[in-house]
Structure formats: structure tokens, C-alpha cells
C-alpha positions in Angstrom: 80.4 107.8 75.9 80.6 107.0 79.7 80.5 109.9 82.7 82.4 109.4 85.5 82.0 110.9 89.0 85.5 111.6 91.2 84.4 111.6 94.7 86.7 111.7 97.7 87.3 108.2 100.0 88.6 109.7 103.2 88.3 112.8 104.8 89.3 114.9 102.0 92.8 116.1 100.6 93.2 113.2 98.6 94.6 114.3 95.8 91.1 114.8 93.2 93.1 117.5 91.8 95.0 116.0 89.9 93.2 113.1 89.5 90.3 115.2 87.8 92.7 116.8 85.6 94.6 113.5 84.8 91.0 112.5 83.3 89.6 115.8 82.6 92.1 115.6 78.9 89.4 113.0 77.7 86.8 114.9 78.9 84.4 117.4 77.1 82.9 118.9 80.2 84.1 119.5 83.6 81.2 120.1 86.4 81.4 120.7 90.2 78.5 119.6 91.7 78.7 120.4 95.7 80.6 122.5 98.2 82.1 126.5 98.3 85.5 128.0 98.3 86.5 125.8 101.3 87.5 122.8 99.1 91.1 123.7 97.9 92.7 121.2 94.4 96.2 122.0 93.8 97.4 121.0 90.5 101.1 120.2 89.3 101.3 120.8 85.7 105.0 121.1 83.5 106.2 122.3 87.1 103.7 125.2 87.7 101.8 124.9 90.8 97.8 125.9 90.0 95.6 126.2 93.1 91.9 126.1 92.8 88.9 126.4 95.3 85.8 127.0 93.1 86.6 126.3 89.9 86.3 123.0 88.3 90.3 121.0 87.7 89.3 121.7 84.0 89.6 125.0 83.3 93.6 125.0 83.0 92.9 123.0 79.9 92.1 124.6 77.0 89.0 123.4 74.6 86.9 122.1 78.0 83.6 123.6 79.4 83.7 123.8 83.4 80.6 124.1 85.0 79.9 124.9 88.5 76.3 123.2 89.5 73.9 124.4 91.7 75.1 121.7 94.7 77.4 124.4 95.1 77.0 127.2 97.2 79.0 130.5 95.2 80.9 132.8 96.8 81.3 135.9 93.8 83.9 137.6 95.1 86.2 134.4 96.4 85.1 133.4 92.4 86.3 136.7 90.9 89.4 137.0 93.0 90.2 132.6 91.3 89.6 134.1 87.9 92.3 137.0 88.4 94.8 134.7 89.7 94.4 132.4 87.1 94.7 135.0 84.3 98.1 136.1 86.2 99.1 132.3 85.2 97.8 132.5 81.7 94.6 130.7 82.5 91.4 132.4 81.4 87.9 131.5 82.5 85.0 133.6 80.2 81.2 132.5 79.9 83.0 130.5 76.5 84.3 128.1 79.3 82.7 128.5 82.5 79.2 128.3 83.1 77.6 128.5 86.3 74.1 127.1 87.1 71.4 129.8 87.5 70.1 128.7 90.6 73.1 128.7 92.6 73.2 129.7 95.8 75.6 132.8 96.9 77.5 132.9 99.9 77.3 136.4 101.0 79.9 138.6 103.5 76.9 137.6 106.4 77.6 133.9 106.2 81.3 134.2 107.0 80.6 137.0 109.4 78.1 134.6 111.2 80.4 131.3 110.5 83.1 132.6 112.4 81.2 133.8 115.5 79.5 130.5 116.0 82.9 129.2 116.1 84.2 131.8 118.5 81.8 131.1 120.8 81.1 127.5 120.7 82.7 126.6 123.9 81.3 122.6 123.6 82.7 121.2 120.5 84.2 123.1 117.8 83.4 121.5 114.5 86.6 122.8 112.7 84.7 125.4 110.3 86.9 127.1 107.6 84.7 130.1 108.8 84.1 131.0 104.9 80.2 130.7 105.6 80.0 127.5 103.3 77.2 125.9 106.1 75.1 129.3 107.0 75.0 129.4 103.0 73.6 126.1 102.7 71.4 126.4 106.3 69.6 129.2 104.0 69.3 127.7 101.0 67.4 124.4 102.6 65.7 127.6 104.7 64.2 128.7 101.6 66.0 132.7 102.2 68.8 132.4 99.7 69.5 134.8 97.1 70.6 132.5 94.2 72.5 133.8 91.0 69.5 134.5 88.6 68.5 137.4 91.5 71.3 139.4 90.5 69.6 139.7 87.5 65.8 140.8 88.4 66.2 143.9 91.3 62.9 143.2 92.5 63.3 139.7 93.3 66.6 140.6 94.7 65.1 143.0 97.3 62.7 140.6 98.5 65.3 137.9 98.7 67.8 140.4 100.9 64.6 140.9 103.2 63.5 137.7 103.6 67.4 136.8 104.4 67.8 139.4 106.4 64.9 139.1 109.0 66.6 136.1 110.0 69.6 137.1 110.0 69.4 140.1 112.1 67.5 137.9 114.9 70.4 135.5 114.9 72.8 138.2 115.2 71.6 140.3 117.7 72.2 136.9 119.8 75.7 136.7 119.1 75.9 140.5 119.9 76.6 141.0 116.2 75.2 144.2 114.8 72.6 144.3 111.6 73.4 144.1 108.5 73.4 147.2 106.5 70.5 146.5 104.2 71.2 149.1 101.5 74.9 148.5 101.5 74.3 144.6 100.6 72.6 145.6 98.1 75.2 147.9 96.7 77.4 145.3 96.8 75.1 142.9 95.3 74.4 144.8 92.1 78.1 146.2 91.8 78.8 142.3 91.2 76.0 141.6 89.0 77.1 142.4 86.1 80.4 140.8 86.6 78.8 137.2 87.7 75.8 137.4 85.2 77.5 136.9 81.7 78.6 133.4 83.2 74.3 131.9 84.3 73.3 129.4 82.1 70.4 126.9 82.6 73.2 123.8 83.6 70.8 121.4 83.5 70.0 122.0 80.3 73.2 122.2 78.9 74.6 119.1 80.1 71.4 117.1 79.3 72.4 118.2 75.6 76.0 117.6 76.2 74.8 114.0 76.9 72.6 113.4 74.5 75.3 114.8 72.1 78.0 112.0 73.1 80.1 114.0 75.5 82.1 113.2 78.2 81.2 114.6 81.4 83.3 114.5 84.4 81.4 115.2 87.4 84.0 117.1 89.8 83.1 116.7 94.0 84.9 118.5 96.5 86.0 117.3 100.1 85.5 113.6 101.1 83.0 110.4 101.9 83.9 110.6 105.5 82.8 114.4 105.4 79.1 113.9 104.3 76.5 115.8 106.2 74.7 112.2 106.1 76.9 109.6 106.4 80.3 111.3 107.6 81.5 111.3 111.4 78.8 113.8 112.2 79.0 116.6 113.4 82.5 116.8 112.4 81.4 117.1 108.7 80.7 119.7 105.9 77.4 120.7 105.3 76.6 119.3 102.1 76.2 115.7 100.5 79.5 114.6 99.4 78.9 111.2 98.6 78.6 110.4 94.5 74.8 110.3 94.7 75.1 114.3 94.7 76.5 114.9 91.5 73.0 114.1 90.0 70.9 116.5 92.3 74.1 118.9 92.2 74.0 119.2 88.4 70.4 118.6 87.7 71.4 115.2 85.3 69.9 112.3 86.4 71.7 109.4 88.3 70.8 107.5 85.2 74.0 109.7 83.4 76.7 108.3 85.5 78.1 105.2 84.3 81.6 105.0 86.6 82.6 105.7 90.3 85.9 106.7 91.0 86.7 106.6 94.6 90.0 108.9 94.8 92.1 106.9 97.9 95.2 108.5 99.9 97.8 105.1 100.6 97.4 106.4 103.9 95.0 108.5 106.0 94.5 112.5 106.9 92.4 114.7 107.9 91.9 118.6 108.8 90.5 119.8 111.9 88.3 118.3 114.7 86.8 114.7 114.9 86.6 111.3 115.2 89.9 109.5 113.4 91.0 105.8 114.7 94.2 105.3 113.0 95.9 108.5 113.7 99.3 108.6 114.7 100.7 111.2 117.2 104.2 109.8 117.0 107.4 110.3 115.0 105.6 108.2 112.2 102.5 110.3 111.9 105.1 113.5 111.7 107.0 111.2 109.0 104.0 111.2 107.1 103.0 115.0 107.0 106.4 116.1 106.3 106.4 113.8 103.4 103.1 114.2 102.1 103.4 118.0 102.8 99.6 117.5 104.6 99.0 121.2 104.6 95.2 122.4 103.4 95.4 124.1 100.4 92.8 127.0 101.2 93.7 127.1 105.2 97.3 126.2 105.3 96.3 123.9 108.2 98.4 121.1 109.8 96.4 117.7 108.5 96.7 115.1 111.1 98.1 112.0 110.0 97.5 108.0 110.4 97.7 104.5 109.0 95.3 103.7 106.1 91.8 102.5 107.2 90.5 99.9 105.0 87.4 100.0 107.1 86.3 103.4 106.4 87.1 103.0 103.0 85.4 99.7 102.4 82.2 101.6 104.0 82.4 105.0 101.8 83.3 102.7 98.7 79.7 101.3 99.9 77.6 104.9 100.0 79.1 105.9 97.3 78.6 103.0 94.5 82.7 103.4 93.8 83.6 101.2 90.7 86.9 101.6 91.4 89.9 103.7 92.9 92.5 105.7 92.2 95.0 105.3 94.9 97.5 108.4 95.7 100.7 109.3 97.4 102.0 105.8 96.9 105.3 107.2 96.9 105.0 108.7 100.6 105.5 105.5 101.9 108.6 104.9 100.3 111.2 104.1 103.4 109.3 102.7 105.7 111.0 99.3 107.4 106.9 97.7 108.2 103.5 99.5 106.5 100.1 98.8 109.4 96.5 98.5 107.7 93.4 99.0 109.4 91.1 95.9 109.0 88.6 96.2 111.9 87.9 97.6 115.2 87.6 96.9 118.5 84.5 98.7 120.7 84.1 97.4 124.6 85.5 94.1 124.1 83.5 94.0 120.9 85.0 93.5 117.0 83.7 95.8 114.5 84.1 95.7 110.5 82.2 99.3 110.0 82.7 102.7 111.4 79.4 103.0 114.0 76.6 105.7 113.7 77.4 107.2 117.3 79.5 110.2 117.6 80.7 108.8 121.1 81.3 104.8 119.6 83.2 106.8 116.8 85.4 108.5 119.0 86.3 104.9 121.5 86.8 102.7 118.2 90.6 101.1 118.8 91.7 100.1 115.5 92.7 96.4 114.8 95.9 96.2 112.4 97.7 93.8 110.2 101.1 94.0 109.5 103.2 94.2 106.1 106.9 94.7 104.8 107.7 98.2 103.5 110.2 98.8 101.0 113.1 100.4 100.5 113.0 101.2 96.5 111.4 104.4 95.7 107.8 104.7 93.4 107.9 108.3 92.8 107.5 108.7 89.3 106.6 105.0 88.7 104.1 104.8 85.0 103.7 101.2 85.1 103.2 98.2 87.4 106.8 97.4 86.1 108.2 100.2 88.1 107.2 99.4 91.3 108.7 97.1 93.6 107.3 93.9 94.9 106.6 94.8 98.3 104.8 97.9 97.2 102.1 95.6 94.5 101.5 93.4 97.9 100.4 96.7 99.9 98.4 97.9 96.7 96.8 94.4 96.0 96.1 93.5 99.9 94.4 97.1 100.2 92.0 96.0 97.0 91.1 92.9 98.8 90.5 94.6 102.4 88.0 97.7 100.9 86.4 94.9 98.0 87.1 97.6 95.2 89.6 97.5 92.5 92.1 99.8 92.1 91.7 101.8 88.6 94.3 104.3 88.6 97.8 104.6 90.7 99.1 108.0 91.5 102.7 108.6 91.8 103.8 111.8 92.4 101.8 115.1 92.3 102.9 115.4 88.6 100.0 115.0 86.0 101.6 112.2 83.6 102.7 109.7 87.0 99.9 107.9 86.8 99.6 104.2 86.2 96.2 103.3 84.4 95.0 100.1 85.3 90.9 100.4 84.3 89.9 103.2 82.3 87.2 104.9 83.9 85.6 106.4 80.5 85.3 103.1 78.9 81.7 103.2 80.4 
């Protein structure tokens, strides 16, 4: 049985909720395998809207196991407060279908305390946090100082994890004229959620290594995008973990040697949220167009996404980093209308032509983009289930984007609706 890894192509929003759910009905086990709270997957199912941070796209089916790997980093109470919202839409997560890896990292109230007055006073360059604490969480967890989920369950440990955490913390507060943390009230906090977080540890690695070796399907779940990788994104303007498809081995603790297909999920056109480098946005009537239609707000922060052309570059170049085998290409239907449809296919950088997105953070932001031209079409996709739906003019946009990014397209999305998909390769044939 093959395993499949969604990853993002862009900068994020692209639509892996449904995608992952789309998929996740042939699946036997759902994992996450990077990021916090600050992704946000909105899922259209029979009508009803389901909106989903932490958890893996999975759990509104019934007869899955979602996991949540230790690539992520947990915040309890944003977890608890998912679970109860869920349950008010007849969705139930228990430890019988969610498991989450042992050594997890926790996000603690600190980390958004200290996340949001970095960004208050970073006068320079704002990066565009969600101020959740998802990169102060991760910052301590390579720093060795995180309290990770097993702690909950061992008091001493838990102690000397809180005051290892805290001696650094209190040194980088008393710089931002933040007062200390209250040490024994953390800890109250701490064990009041123990019991409540514990029920769902499991050793993850183990369970999916015997998942695979019993012929399951595993659907590795990623959160954000390519072009928001703390390695190979448009630094600094990035998240804080590895969001490329490599992760969802080190994320899960199964091997790379587990994933047998790449899929890349694609917007038709580009967004992205907050600050940052972005070469084909539009700040005209079209690039309003676009939000309105796509309805480019972020789930989890309501913000405005900014808008553009698609960028066959950038996706060529995270198709590249992250092995894609092929894509699933969304919002088709947003384009519908539109008299002429612009590509990116290169850009231009003092007089120079570039096919690649360059390592620079001040080349990144001086790219011009270099666009071809191509007839839109009047006809509307929404809804479209097969290649017979969809007018000509829309195959030619679909077929010239495979040629420009040199990656198939595997699945075509429609409409936010679970069942308008158009499967052209099916990623679980291995």
C-alpha cells in the first residue's frame, strides 16, 4: 500500500484541507507532522463548514486514526478548546482516534506572551507572526528547554523542565520589560491539563511503523507552504519549522523510505498572508478580483491574503525541494471570467533573466516578474468532476502550467466541496 505526503506549493492557504480529506477516505491513518495552531484547514463537507488548526483533516471521518507527530509543536489548551468545538458539530476526537506523539513539544502561555512582544517592538522588519508562540516553541525545543508531552506525566521531570525553561525565559523578559513568570502558577496549570492531554500519548513512531508494516495507508498531513520553510522559504519571512516533504519523516519518526508519493497541493493562482517577498502580486482591481472570489481570508487570523498571478517559477523550485510527484491544483474555478489569464515564467534582476527565485532576501524582494500571456474563458468550472466539464481554454491554462513547473497535475479541485475533484493520477497507487 503506498503513503502519500500533502505538502503545500506556495505560501500556504492552498486548499490541503480539503485535499487531505478528499484522500484521507482511502486512508487508514491521518498524521501531522510539523507546525502549531497557526496553520488553519477549512473543510466543506454536505454543506457544513469544519475549521481545523491542530488536528489532522481526518478526524471528521469516522473509522481513521489521526495522529499529531512530534514535528509539531502542541499547544493543549488551543487542542482542547478544537476538540470541544468539534464535539458541538458531532465530531469526536478520543485516544481511540487521536494519538499524539510522546515527545511533542508544548507551546506554553510564555511563548505567545513573548511572540507577541518581539513583534510589538520589532521596529525593523516585522516578520508577520500569528503571535501564537509557534517559533519561541520551536526556538526551545532546538534549545534543548522544552517541556514535551510525556513531562506531564513524571512531576519531577516536569519541575526541572519548567526551571530550565524558565531561567531563560525570565532573562529574555526582563529585556522586553516583561515581568517573570509565575513559576508555581505554570505549574498549576501544567498538571490541571495533564490528565486531560495524557490519555491521548502514544509512542507514534511505533505505531505507525506497525501501521506500515501491517499494509496501511498513511497520509502524512503538513501544514503551511514550500515557500514558508525555515530553510528554503523567502527567509525571514517564513515559519519556523521545515515545511518542505522531507519533514514528514523526522516529524513522524517513519523513515523517508515510507513515503512512496508527493503531492504538491497548487493554488491556479498565488497568495500569501502577511509580510515578505512576493513578485507576482497584484495591487490593482484584479488582485481585489481575486480575494473577493477566492474569499483569501486566513482561517485562524481572519487576515486579508494578498493576491497575484500564478508563479510557475516558485512552484517549479518548491516542486524541486520537495520531491512532488505530482499536484493537485485548486480554485480553478476563481478564474472563471477573466477576458486574458498572465503566468509567471521567469524573472528579471538588474538587467539579468532568472528561472529560480534567488537566496538573497534583498534580490527576492527586486525580482520583476516576466509573464506570458493566455485567453481566459467565459464558461464556468465550478463544480467540474471530469476533464469533460471544463472548457478548452481552461485545459490549455491547466496543461501549459504542467509544462512550465515540469510536474504533472494529479488531482483538479473545483470548488471547496469534497466530491469536485477531478482525479487524474491516483496518488495511493504507490
Amino acid at each position: 500500500m503506498a503513503n502519500v505526503v500533502v505538502v503545500g506549493g506556495q505560501w500556504g492557504d492552498e486548499g490541503k484541507g480539503k485535499i487531505v480529506d478528499w484522500l484521507s477516505e482511502r486512508a487508514d491513518v491521518i498524521a501531522r507532522f510539523q507546525g502549531g495552531h497557526n496553520a488553519g484547514h477549512t473543510l466543506v463537507i454536505d454543506g457544513v463548514t469544519y475549521k481545523l488548526s491542530l488536528l489532522p483533516s481526518g478526524i471528521v471521518r469516522g473509522g481513521k486514526l489521526s495522529v499529531i507527530g512530534n514535528g509539531v509543536v502542541l499547544d493543549p489548551w488551543a487542542l482542547l478548546a478544537e476538540i470541544e468545538r468539534l464535539a458541538a458539530q458531532g465530531v469526536t476526537a478520543t485516544p481511540e482516534n487521536l494519538l499524539i506523539a510522546e515527545n511533542t513539544p508544548l507551546i506554553l502561555p510564555l511563548h505567545g506572551e513573548l511572540d507577541r512582544a518581539r513583534e510589538s517592538v520589532n521596529s525593523v522588519a516585522k516578520i508577520g507572526t500569528t503571535g501564537r508562540g509557534i517559533g519561541p516553541a520551536y526556538e526551545d525545543k532546538v534549545g534543548r528547554r522544552s517541556v514535551r508531552v510525556a513531562d506531564l506525566g513524571d512531576p519531577a521531570t516536569l519541575t526541572q523542565r519548567v526551571d530550565r525553561l524558565l531561567s531563560h525565559h525570565d532573562a529574555l523578559r526582563r529585556g522586553l520589560g516583561l515581568p517573570p513568570i509565575d513559576r508555581a502558577q505554570l505549574l498549576d496549570v501544567l498538571n490541571e491539563i495533564a490528565p486531560k492531554i495524557l490519555p491521548f500519548a502514544a509512542p507514534v513512531w511505533k505505531v505507525l511503523t506497525e501501521a506500515r508494516r501491517a499494509g496501511k495507508r498513511i497520509l502524512f498531513e503538513g501544514a503551511q507552504g514550500a515557500l514558508l520553510d525555515v530553510d528554503f522559504g523567502t527567509y525571514p519571512f517564513v515559519t519556523s519549522s521545515n515545511t518542505l516533504a522531507g519533514m514528514a519523516a523526522t516529524g513522524t519518526g517513519l523513515g523517508p523510505t515510507s513515503i512512496d508519493f508527493v503531492l504538491g497541493i497548487v493554488k491556479a493562482y498565488t497568495t500569501r498572508v502577511g509580510e515578505g517577498p512576493f513578485p507576482t502580486e497584484l495591487h490593482d482591481e484584479t488582485g481585489q478580483r481575486l480575494g473577493e472570489r477566492g474569499h483569501e481570508f486566513g482561517t485562524v487570523t481572519g487576515r486579508k491574503r494578498r493576491c497575484g498571478w500564478f508563479d510557475a517559477v516558485l512552484v517549479r523550485q518548491t516542486c524541486a525541494t520537495s520531491g512532488v510527484s505530482g499536484i493537485a491544483l485548486t480554485k480553478l474555478d476563481v478564474l472563471d471570467g477573466f477576458e486574458e489569464l498572465q503566468i509567471c515564467t521567469g524573472y528579471e534582476l538588474d538587467g539579468q533573466r532568472l528561472d529560480y527565485l534567488p537566496t538573497a532576501a534583498d534580490a527576492q524582494a527586486r525580482v520583476t516578474p516576466i509573464y506570458e500571456t493566455l485567453p481566459g474563458w467565459h464558461e464556468t468550472t465550478a463544480g467540474a468532476r471530469s476533464w469533460a466539464d471544463l472548457p478548452a481554454a481552461a485545459i490549455k491554462y491547466v496543461r501549459r502550467i504542467e509544462e512550465l513547473i515540469q510536474c504533472p497535475v494529479a488531482l483538479l479541485s473545483t470548488s471547496p466541496e469534497r466530491d469536485d475533484t477531478i482525479l487524474v493520477t491516483d496518488p495511493f497507487a504507490g
